[in-house]
C-alpha positions, 0 to 999 in steps of 0.5 A: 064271707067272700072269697078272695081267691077268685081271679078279677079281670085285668082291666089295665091292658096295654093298646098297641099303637097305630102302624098308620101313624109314625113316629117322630123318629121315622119323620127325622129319618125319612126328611134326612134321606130326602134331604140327602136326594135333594143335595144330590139333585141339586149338585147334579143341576150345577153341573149339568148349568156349567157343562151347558155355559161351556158348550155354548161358549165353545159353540159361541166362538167356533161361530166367530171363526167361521165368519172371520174365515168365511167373510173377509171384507166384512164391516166391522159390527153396526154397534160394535167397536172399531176394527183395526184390520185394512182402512177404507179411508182416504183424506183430500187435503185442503189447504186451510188458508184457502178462501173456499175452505168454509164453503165446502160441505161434504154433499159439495165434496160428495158432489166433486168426486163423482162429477170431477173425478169420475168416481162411482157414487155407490162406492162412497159409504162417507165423507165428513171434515177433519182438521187437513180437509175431509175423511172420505171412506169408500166402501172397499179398502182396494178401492182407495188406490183407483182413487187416489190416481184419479185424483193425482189425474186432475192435480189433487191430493188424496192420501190413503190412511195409515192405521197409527196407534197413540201412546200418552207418555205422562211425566217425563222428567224436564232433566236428566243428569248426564255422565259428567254430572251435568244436567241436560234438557230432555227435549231434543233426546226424546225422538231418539230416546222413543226411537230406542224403546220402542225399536223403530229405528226406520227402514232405509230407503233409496234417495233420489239423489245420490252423492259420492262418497267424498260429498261435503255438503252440509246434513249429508252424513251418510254417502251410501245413497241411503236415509234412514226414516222413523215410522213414528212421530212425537207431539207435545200436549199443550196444557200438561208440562212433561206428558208427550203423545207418541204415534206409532204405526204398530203396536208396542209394549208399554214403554217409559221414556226417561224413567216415566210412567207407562205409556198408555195406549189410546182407545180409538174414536167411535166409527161414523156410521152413513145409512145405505138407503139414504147416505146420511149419517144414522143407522139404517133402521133409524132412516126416516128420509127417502131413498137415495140414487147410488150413482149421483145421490139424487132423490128422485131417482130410479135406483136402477136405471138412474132416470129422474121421474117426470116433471108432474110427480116432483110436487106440486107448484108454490102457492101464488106462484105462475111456475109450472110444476117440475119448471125451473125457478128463475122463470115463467111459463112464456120461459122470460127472465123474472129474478135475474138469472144470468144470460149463460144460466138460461139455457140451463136452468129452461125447462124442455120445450121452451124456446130461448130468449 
């Protein structure tokens, strides 16, 4: 028989699992906490790029104040925009019908103001043509009155420039209708009517002559020995019915005139730029020509004492050519006429040494 109330061994035991080993509800939390760490760092470094971006904007225009402050008479930025403070440009005015007009070059204007009229070479950073003869920019706004009065010396017109703004007025109405009814051209209103929008009614200044009070001759309207002149001029664009070209000598709010589109202001032309080594028209670093004299504009030159070089360094002679180096073109070494140079040049043109003929 066997007995049943011996005990048997339990061999179904349950484990314990491993602590090494988490669950997957501990890996949920723990990324959830690291998520959360990550969301805070992250918005701690925004605010740390944004505090950055403001203090180098504070920083960047505490700069530009103190260059303003430090440098007033500094050119404007080499490839920036145009600067409206005080011009540094002067205009030689020449008349059109002349028959020289197409000749002149600005190396042969350059070449007028310094041998003419007397005026350092170095204090001339430009010159290049407009449409009244030629734009001449000095390198210091003071320095175009000295100018202009060696100019008026020798019976010249040089006028310094007068900063203006362009205002393009578009679709000004042809008619207007006036109390009556009737319908009256715009044309001869629009200098009184810009006059009135913008508020440029002229200042009075003193006439040259002056008149007494009972005077009837004709235009004098007023008899106080004042006239009033407007600071502003108005043009017609050719090819646009109704659009007109204000020039102002200030600026203004946008304006219409007669019930208009807003004028609007013109952006000025990009500046020429004249490299200080050479005195042609490019940047400085793009300069591939050779030095120039700041005094005559000569390139063989010393900048320093404005002695030109010997006669051996200016190159060598012309291939089949008798000329010795550094001698003048129109003659041989016996110093003889060969090309036709005209008695009065001779003497001129001879190289040192030479006899004359």
């Amino acid at each position: 028989m066997v007995n049943l109330s011996t005990s048997t061994r339990n061999t179904t035991t349950t484990e314990h699992p491993r602590r090494d080993s988490p669950s997957s509800a501990g890996v949920l939390a723990a990324l959830k906490r690291v998520r959360e760490k990550v969301k805070e760092f992250n918005a701690f470094i925004s605010v740390a790029e944004k505090l950055l971006r403001a203090i180098e904007d504070v920083e960047r225009k505490l700069d530009g104040t103190l260059e303003k402050k430090g440098n007033h008479t500094s050119t404007p930025a080499r490839y920036g925009a145009v600067s409206e403070g005080l011009s540094r440009r002067v205009f030689l005015r020449v008349d059109r019908n002349h028959p020289d007009r197409r000749n002149a070059k600005p190396t042969s204007i350059i070449t007028f103001l310094v041998e003419k009229l007397g005026f350092p070479r170095r204090d001339i950073v430009k010159v290049y043509p407009v449409n009244s003869g030629f734009a001449i920019e000095v390198f210091r706004p003071e320095f175009r009155s000295s100018l202009a009065a060696k100019a008026k010396v020798h019976y010249y017109r040089i006028d310094p420039e007068v900063l203006t703004f362009a205002y393009l007025v578009k679709n000004v109405p042809k008619y207007i209708l006036a109390h009556d009814g009737s319908r009256r051209h715009t044309d001869p209103l629009i200098v009184e009517a810009v006059a009135a929008v913008t508020g440029d009614v002229g200042e009075e200044e003193p006439r040259e002559v002056y008149h007494v009070t009972d005077c009837q001759h004709k235009g004098h309207q007023r008899q106080d020995g004042f006239t009033k002149e407007k600071d502003f001029s108005v043009h017609t664009v050719k090819g646009t019915p109704g659009a007109y070209l204000v020039i102002l000598t200030r600026k203004v709010t946008p304006f219409r005139i007669f019930d208009s589109d807003p004028s609007i202001l013109l952006k000025r032309k990009g500046r020429f730029y004249t490299c200080e080594r050479c005195f042609g028209f490019h940047h400085k670093d793009k300069c591939r020509s050779a030095p120039r004299c700041g005094e005559c504009g000569a390139p063989a030159h010393n900048h320093n004492q404005h002695l030109p070089l010997p006669n051996a360094q200016t190159g060598p002679s012309k291939t089949r050519s008798r000329r010795l180096p550094g001698q003048a073109e129109g003659l041989t070494g016996q110093g003889h006429e060969i090309d036709g140079l005209p008695k009065e040049g001779r003497q001129e043109g001879r190289p040192g040494g030479l006899p004359s003929c």
